[in-house]
Structures are given as structure tokens and as C-alpha cells.
Residue frames as qw, qx, qy, qz and C-alpha x, y, z in Angstrom:
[[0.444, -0.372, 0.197, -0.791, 48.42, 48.70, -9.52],
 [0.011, -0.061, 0.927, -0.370, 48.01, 46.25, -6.99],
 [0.220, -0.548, -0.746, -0.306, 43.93, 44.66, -6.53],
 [0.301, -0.583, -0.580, 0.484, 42.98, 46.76, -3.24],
 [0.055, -0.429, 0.162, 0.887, 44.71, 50.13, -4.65],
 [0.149, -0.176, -0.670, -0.706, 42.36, 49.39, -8.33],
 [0.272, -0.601, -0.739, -0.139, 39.22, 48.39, -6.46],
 [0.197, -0.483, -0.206, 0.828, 39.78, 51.85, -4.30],
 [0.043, -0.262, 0.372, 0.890, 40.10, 53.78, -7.92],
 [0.072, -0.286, -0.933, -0.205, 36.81, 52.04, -8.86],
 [0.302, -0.555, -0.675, 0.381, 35.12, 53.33, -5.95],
 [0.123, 0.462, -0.090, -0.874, 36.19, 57.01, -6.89],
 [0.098, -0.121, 0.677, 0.719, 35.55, 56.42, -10.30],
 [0.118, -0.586, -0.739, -0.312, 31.62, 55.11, -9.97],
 [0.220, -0.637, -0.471, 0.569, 31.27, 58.40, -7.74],
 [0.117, -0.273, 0.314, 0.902, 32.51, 60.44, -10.62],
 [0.330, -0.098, -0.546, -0.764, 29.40, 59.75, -12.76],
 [0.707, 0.016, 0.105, -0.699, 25.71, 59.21, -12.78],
 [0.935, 0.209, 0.195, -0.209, 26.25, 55.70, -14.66],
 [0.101, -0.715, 0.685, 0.096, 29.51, 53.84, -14.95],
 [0.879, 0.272, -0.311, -0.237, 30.12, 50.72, -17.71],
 [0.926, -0.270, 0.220, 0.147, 31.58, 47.48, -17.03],
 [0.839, 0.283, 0.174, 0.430, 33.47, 48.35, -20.31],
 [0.010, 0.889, -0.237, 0.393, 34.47, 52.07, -19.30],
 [0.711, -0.615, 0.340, -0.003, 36.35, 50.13, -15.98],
 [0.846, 0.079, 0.359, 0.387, 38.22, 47.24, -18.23],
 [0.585, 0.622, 0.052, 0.518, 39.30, 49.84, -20.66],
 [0.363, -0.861, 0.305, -0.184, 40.66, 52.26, -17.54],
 [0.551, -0.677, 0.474, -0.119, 42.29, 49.79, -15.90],
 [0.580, 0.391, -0.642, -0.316, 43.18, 47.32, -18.73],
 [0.319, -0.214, 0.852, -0.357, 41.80, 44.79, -16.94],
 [0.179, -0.126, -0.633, -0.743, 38.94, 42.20, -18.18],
 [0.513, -0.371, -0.020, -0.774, 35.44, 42.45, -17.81],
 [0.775, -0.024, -0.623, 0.105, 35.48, 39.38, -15.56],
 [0.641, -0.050, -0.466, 0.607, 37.46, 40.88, -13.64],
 [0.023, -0.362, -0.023, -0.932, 35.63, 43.77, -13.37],
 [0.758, -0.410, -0.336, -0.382, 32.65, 41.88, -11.89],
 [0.640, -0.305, -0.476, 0.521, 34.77, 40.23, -9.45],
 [0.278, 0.179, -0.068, 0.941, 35.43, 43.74, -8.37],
 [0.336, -0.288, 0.027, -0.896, 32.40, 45.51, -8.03],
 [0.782, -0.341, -0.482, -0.199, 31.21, 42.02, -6.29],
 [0.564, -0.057, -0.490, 0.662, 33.81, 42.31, -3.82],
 [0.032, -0.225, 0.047, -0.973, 32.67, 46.11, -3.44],
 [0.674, -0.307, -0.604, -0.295, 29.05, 44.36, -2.63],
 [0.783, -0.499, -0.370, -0.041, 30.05, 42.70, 0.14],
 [0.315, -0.058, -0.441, 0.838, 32.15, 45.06, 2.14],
 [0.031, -0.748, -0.652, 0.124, 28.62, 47.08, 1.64],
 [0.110, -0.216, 0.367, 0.898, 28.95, 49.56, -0.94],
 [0.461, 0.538, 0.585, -0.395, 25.63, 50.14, -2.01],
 [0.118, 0.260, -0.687, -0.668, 26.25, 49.47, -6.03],
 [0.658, 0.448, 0.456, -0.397, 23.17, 49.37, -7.92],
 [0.114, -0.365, 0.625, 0.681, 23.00, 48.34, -11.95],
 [0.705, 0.514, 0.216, -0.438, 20.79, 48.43, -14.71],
 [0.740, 0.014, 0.646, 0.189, 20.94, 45.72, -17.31],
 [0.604, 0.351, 0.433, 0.570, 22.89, 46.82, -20.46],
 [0.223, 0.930, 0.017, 0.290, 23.68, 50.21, -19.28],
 [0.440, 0.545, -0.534, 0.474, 26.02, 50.33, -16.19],
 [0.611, -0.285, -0.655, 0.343, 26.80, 50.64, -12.66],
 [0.062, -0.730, -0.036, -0.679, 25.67, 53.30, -10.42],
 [0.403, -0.082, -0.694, 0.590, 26.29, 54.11, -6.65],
 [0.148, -0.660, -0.706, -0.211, 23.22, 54.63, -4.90],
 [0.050, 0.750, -0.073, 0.655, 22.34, 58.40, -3.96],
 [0.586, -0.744, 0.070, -0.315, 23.72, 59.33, -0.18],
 [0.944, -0.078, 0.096, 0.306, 26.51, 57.69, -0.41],
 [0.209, 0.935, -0.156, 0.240, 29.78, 58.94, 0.27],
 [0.767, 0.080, -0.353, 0.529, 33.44, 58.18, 0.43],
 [0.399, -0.745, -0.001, 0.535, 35.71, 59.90, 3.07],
 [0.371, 0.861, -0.197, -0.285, 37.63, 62.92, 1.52],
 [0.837, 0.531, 0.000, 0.132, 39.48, 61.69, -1.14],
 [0.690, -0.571, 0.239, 0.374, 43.33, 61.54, -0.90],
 [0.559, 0.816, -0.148, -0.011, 44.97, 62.90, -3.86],
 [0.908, -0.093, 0.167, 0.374, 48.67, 61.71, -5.20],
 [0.352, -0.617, 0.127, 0.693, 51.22, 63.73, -5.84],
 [0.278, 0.100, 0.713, 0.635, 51.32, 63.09, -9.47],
 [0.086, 0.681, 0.690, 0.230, 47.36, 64.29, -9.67],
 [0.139, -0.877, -0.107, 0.447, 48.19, 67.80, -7.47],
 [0.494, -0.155, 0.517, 0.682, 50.89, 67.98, -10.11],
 [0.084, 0.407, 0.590, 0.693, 48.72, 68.13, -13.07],
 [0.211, -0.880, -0.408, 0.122, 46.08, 70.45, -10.87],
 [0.471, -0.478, 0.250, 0.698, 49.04, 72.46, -10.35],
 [0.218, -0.058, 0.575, 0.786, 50.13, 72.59, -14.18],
 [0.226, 0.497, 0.679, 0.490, 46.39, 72.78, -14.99],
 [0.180, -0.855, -0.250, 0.417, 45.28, 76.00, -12.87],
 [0.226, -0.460, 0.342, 0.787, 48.48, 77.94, -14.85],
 [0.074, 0.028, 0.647, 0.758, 46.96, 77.21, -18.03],
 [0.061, -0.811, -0.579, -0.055, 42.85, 78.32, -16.78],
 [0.243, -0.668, 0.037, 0.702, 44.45, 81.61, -15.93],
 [0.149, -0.333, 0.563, 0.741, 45.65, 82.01, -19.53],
 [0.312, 0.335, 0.835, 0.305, 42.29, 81.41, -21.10],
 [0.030, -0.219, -0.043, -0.974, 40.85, 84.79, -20.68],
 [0.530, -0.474, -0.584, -0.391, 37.83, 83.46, -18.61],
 [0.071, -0.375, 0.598, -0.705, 37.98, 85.26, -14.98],
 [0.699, -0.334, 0.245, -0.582, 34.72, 83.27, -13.68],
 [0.981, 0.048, -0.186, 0.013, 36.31, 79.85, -14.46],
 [0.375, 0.541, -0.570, 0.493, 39.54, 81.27, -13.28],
 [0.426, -0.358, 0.408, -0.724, 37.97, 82.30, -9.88],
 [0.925, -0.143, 0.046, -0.349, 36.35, 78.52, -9.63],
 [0.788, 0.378, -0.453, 0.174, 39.18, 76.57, -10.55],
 [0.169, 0.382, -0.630, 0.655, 41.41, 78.23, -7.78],
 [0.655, -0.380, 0.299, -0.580, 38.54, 77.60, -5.19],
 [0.955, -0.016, -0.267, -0.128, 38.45, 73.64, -6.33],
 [0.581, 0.544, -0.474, 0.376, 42.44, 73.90, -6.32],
 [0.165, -0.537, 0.440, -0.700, 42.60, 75.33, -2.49],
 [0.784, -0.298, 0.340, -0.426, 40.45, 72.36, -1.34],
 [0.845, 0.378, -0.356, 0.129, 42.45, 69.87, -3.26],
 [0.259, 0.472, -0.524, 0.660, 45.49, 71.58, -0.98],
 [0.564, -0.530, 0.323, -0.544, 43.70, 71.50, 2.05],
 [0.922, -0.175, 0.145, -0.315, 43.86, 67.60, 1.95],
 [0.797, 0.394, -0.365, 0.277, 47.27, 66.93, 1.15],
 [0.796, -0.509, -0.115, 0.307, 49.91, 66.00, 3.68],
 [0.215, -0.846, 0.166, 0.458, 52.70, 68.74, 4.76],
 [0.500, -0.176, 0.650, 0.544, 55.60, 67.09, 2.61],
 [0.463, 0.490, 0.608, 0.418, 53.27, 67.29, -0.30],
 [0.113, 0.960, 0.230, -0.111, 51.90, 70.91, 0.18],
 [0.640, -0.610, 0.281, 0.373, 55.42, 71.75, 0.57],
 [0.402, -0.125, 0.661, 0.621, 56.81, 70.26, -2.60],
 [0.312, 0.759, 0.530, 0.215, 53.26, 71.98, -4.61],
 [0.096, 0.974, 0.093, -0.185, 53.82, 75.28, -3.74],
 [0.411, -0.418, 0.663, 0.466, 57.85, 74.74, -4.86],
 [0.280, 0.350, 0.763, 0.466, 55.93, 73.75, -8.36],
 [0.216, 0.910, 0.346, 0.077, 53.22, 76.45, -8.31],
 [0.396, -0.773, 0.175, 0.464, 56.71, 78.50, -8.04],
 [0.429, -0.206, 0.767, 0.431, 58.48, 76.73, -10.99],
 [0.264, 0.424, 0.751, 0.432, 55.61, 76.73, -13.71],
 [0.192, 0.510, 0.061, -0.836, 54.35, 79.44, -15.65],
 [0.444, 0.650, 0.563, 0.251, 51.92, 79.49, -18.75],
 [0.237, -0.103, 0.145, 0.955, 52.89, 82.54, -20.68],
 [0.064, -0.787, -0.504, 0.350, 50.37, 85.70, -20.24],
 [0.216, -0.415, 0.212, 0.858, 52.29, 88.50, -21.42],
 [0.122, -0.309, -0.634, -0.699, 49.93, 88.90, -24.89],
 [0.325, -0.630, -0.686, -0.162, 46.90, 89.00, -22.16],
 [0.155, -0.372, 0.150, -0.903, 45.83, 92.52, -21.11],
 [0.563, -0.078, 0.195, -0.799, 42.03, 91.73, -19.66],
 [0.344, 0.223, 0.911, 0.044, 40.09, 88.42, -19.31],
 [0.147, 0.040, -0.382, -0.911, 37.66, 88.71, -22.18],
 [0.542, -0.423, -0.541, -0.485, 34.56, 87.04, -20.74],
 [0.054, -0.412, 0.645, -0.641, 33.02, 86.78, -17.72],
 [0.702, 0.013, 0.076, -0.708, 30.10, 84.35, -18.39],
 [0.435, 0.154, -0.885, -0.055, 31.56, 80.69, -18.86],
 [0.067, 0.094, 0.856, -0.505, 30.17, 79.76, -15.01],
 [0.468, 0.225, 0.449, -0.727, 26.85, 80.83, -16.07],
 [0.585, 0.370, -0.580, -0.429, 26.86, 79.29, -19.60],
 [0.315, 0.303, -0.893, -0.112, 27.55, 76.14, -18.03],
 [0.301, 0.168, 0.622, -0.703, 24.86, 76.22, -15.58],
 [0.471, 0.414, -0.400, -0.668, 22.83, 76.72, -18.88],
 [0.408, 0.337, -0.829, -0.183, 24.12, 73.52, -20.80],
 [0.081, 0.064, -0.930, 0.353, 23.54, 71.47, -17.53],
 [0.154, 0.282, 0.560, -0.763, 20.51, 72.76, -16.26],
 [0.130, 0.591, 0.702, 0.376, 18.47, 73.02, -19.53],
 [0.043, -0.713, -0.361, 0.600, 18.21, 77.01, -19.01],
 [0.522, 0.684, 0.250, 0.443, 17.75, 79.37, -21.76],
 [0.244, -0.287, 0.054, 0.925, 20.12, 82.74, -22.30],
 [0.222, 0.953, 0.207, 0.004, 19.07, 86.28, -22.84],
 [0.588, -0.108, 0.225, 0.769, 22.32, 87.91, -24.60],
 [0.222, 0.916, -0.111, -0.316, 23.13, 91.14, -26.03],
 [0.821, 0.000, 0.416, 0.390, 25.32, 90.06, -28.86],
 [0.000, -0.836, 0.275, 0.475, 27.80, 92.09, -30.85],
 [0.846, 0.502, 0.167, -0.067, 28.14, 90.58, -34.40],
 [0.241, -0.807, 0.096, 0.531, 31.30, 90.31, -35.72],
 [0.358, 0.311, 0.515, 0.714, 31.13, 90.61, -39.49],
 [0.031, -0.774, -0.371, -0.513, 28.44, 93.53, -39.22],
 [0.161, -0.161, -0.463, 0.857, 29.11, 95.05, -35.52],
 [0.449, -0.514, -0.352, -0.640, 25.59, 94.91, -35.37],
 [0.046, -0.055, 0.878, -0.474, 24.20, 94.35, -31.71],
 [0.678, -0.301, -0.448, -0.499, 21.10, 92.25, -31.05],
 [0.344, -0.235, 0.793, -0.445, 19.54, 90.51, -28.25],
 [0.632, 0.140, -0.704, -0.293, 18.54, 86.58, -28.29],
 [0.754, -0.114, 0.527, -0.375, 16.98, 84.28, -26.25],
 [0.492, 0.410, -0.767, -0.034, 19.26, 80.92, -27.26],
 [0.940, -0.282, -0.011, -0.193, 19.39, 77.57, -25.91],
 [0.264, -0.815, 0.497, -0.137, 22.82, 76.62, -24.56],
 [0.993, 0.004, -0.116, -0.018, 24.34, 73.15, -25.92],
 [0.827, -0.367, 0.018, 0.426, 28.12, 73.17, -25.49],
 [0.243, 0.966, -0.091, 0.011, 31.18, 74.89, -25.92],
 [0.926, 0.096, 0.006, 0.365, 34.53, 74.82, -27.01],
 [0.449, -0.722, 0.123, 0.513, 37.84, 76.31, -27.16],
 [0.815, 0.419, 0.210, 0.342, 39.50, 77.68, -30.44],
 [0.395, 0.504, -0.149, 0.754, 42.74, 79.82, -30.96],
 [0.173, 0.215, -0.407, 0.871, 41.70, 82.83, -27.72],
 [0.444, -0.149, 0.032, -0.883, 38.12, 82.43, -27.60],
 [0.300, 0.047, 0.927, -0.220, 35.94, 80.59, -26.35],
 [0.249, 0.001, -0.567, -0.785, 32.98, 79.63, -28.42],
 [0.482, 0.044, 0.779, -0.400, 29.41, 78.98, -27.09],
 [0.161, -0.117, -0.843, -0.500, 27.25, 76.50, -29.64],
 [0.339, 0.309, 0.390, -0.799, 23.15, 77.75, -28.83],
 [0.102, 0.548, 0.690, 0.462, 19.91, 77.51, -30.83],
 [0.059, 0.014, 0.123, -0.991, 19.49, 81.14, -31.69],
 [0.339, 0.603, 0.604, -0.396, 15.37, 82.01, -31.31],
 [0.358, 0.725, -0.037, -0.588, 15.88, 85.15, -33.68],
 [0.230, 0.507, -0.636, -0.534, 17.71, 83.01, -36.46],
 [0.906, 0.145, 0.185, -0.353, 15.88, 79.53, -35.95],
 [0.853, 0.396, -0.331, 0.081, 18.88, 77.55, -35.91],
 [0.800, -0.496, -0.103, 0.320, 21.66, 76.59, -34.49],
 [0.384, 0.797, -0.217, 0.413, 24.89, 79.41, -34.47],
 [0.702, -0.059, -0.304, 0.641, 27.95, 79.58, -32.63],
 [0.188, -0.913, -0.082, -0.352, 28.53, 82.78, -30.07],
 [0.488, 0.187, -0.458, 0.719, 32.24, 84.08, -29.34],
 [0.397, -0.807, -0.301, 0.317, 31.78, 84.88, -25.28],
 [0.480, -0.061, 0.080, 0.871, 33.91, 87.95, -26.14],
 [0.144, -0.222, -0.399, -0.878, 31.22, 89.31, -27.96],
 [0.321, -0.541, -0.746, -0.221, 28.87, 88.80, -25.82],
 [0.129, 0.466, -0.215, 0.848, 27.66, 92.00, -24.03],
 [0.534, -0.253, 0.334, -0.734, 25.38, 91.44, -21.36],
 [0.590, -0.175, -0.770, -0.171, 23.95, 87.98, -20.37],
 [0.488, -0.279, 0.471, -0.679, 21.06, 86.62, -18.17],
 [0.043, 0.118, -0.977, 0.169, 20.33, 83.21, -16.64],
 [0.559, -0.173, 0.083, -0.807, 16.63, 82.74, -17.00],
 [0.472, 0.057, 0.851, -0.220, 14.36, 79.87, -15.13],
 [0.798, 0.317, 0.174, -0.483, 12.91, 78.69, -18.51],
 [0.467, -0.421, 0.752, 0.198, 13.83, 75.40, -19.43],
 [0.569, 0.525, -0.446, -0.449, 14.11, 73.74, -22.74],
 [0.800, -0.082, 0.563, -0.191, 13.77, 69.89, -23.45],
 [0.822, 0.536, 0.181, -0.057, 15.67, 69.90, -26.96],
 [0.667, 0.545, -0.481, 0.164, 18.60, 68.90, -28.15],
 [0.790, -0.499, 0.285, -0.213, 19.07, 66.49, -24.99],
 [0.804, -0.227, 0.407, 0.369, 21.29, 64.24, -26.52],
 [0.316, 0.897, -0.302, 0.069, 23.10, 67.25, -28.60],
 [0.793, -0.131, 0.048, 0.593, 26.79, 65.45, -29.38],
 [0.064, -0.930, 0.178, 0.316, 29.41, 68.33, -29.76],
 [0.326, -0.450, 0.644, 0.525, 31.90, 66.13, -31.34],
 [0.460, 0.346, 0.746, 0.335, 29.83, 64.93, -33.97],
 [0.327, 0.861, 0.389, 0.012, 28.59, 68.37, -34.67],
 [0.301, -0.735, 0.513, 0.325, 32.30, 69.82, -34.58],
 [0.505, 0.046, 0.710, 0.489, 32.94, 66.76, -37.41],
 [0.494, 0.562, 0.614, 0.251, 29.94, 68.00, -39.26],
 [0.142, 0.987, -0.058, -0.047, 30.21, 72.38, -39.52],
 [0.025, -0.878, 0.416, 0.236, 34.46, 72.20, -39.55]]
């Protein structure tokens, strides 16, 4: 990757987050942190408005905004390959977002390219044939949740006892395992944290009360420690 085409990918890259390290760039682009500075100095003085706080990262002040983004073929590709395999998770409100993101992805590619996607969205298939029904329909609001610091009201369908109950959980993260998805919550009624297949979940509501614990809930470390 040539300097102009990296310092470009930069430019996306500190848009992608709230706070972007010197040492998250060098390890992207195997490049060193030197050289990273030269970079986001260079970004400086074409007048990029890059702000940075000392020993955390680099950030790109709010209101700022690149033109739309050009996608490469290689990236509609994997969009492409990854849309076939959200379909196949059994999650119809992440299905139904995905294809919206996908459609504006397409909107900004050049004929030739659109051309040679839909010739691929032709060619690839994720295999479905085991899948009757999506089995949830609550991932888009769960994640609102997670982000947002909202609590859930659930009806929940147990499934060692097929008991149903309703809970008023706190929403930390969630994961994929074998067909299900799995949300990870502090339950109110059990005073603790418990895991909650969205399959089983019969009824859910988004409510405007926010919670201010487990902020800096890790998922992988708690994924090392329960499995």
C-alpha cells in the first residue's frame, strides 16, 4: 500500500471509532509508530481536525465528515459472502438491517462493480435447508440495550423446567453458539448474572431506564471464565 492510499485508510479508520491508538494503526498497517505520527501530522495540515489525548489515542473531532466512502471490490466481496451467512442465523431483525446497510454499500459502487456483485450474490449460497422460521426477532433491540445502557422486560421460557417468567435484566453482550444466539444480562429476579437463549425469549420490551453497571463488562474474559 502505497503512503497516500494508507494515510486515506487512516482517515476511514479514525472515523470508525470514538478513540483510535497510535498502536492500533502500526499494528493495522505494519507500519511503525513513527511513522504513524508522521501520518496523522500530515493529516493536520491538509486540515483534518485530529484531536488526541495523552496516553489514550486519536480522535476526529465531532462534525466531521469524509465524502461517501468508496468501497473495493474485494470489501463488497466479503459484504456479499457476509449477508449469505446473516440470513442463515435465524435472526430476521438483523437480517432485515444488514440488507439495508448492504443496498447502500451497492448504491456507491461503480457499474462494472455492481455488475460483477450481483454475478457473486448469484454464485454463493450459505446452506438454509435445516431452517424452517427465523427463531428470534429481538437482536436489533437487544443491541440498542447493550449500547444504550437500557434495561429489558422479557417473558422468558426456561429451558430445563419450561417454566415462564418475566425479568427486568440488564443487557451486557451476546454471542453466537451452535443455532442460537445467546444474550449475557444481570437477571433482577435471580441477582446475578445468567445467559438468555433469544429463542426462548417470548415477548420483549425496550424500556427508558438506564443502568450504570457493568460499564466495562469484558465478554471475552467472562466467556474464559463460565466455559
Amino acid at each position: 500500500m502505497n503512503r497516500i492510499n494508507r494515510i486515506t485508510a487512516i482517515l476511514t479508520q479514525l472515523q470508525s471509532k470514538r478513540i483510535v491508538t497510535a498502536q492500533n494503526i502500526a499494528d493495522r498497517f505494519e507500519i511503525s509508530l513513527r511513522t504513524v505520527y508522521r501520518d496523522i501530522k500530515s493529516l493536520q495540515e491538509a486540515g483534518v481536525p485530529i484531536g488526541s489525548e495523552n496516553g489514550v489515542g486519536y480522535f476526529i473531532v465531532d462534525g466531521y465528515r469524509l465524502p461517501p466512502i468508496m468501497f473495493t471490490e474485494d470489501e463488497a466481496n466479503a459484504m456479499i459472502t457476509a449477508d449469505k451467512l446473516v440470513h442463515q442465523k435465524n435472526e430476521k431483525s438483523l437480517s432485515k438491517n444488514y440488507t439495508s446497510a448492504l443496498i447502500k454499500v451497492k448504491a456507491v459502487l461503480k457499474n462494472n462493480q455492481k455488475e460483477k456483485i450481483e454475478l457473486l450474490d448469484q454464485r454463493i449460497s450459505a446452506d438454509n435447508k435445516y431452517i424452517i422460521n427465523p427463531k428470534s426477532d429481538y437482536l436489533s433491540v437487544i443491541q440498542t440495550g447493550i449500547t444504550d445502557f437500557y434495561q429489558l422486560e422479557i417473558a422468558y421460557l426456561s429451558i430445563y423446567k419450561n417454566e415462564l417468567t418475566n425479568r427486568k435484566i440488564k443487557p451486557l453482550a451476546l454471542y453466537f453458539t451452535e443455532n442460537d444466539w445467546v444474550l449475557v444480562a444481570f437477571c433482577e429476579l435471580r441477582k446475578a448474572i445468567r445467559e438468555f437463549r433469544l429463542d426462548k425469549i417470548k415477548s420483549l420490551k425496550l424500556t427508558q431506564i438506564t443502568f450504570d453497571h457493568f460499564i466495562d463488562f469484558n465478554l471475552s474474559q467472562y466467556l474464559e471464565d463460565e466455559h
